[in-house]
N, C-alpha and C positions, 0 to 999 in steps of 0.2 A: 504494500500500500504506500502512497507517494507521500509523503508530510511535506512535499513543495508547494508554499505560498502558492494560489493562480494570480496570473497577471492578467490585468488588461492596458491593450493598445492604447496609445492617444500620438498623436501627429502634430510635431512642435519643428524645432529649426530640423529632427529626423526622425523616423520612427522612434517612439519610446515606449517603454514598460511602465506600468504602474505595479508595483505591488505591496500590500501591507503586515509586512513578517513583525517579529515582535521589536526589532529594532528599530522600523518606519513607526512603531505605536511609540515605544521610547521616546524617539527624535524630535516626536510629536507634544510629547508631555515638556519635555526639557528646553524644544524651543519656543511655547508659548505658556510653560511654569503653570499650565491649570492639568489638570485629568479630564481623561477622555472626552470622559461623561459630561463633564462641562465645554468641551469643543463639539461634541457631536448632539446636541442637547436642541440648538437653535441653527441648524445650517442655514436656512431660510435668509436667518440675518449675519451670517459666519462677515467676519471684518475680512478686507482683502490680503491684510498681513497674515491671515490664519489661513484664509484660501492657499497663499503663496506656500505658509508651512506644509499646510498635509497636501500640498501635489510634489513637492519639495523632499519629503521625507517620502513618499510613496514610486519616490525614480530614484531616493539613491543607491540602493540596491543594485541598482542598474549603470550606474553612473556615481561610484564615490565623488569625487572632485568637484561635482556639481556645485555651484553655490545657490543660494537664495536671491541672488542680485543678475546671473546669468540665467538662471529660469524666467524670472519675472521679463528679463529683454524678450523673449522667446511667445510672451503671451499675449495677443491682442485680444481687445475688449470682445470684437466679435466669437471670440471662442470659449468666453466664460459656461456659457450655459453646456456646451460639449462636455470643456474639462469638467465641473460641478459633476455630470454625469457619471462618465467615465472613472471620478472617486471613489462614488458612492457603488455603480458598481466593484470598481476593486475591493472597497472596503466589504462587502457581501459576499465579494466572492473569498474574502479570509476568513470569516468565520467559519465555525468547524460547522458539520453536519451536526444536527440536534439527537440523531438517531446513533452515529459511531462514531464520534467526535473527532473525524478526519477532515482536515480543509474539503470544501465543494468540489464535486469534476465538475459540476453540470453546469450547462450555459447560464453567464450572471443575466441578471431580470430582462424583461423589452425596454427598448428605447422608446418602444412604439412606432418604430420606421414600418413592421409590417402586420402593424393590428389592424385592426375592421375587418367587414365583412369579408365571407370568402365565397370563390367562384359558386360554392356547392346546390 
């Protein structure tokens, strides 16, 4: 059975990963000094310094070197609502299954790009 984080895609200056192992939850705590629970409590209203952090800690896995000042060049307003997305699925897709407490295999939630009606 795999105990690897899943990742998901997002498309910045090159393809990149997102994903949230327990060191992106750490990174997350230590560079905005609250718990989780209080970063993921009001995302609705999340400050964009906190946006910057959890898309920030959730690539460097991928990308040690990265800083918080070369991500944020990398983001235009236009793509907020994508990246928002694409967190919240990663962050879904790290939690464990409720039933064998193994990270998810299964595809994270709809975007909604192919709900409604269907041909049938």
């Amino acid at each position: 059975m795999s105990r690897i984080t899943p990742t998901v895609t997002v498309n910045l200056d090159k393809e990149r990963h997102l994903r949230y192992d327990l060191n992106a939850l750490v990174d997350i705590e230590e560079a905005t000094g609250k718990p989780l629970s209080e970063i993921f409590t009001d995302t609705a209203n999340m400050s964009m310094k906190n946006f910057r952090i959890l898309l920030w800690a959730g690539l460097k896995s991928e990308d040690p070197a990265l800083t918080r000042e070369q991500l944020g060049a990398m983001i235009d307003v236009s793509i907020f609502a994508e990246l928002k997305d694409a967190i919240g699925q990663a962050v879904f897709a790290s939690q464990p299954d409720q039933a064998t407490g193994e990270p998810k295999n299964e595809e994270s939630p709809s975007d909604g790009e192919n709900s409604g009606p269907t041909d049938a």
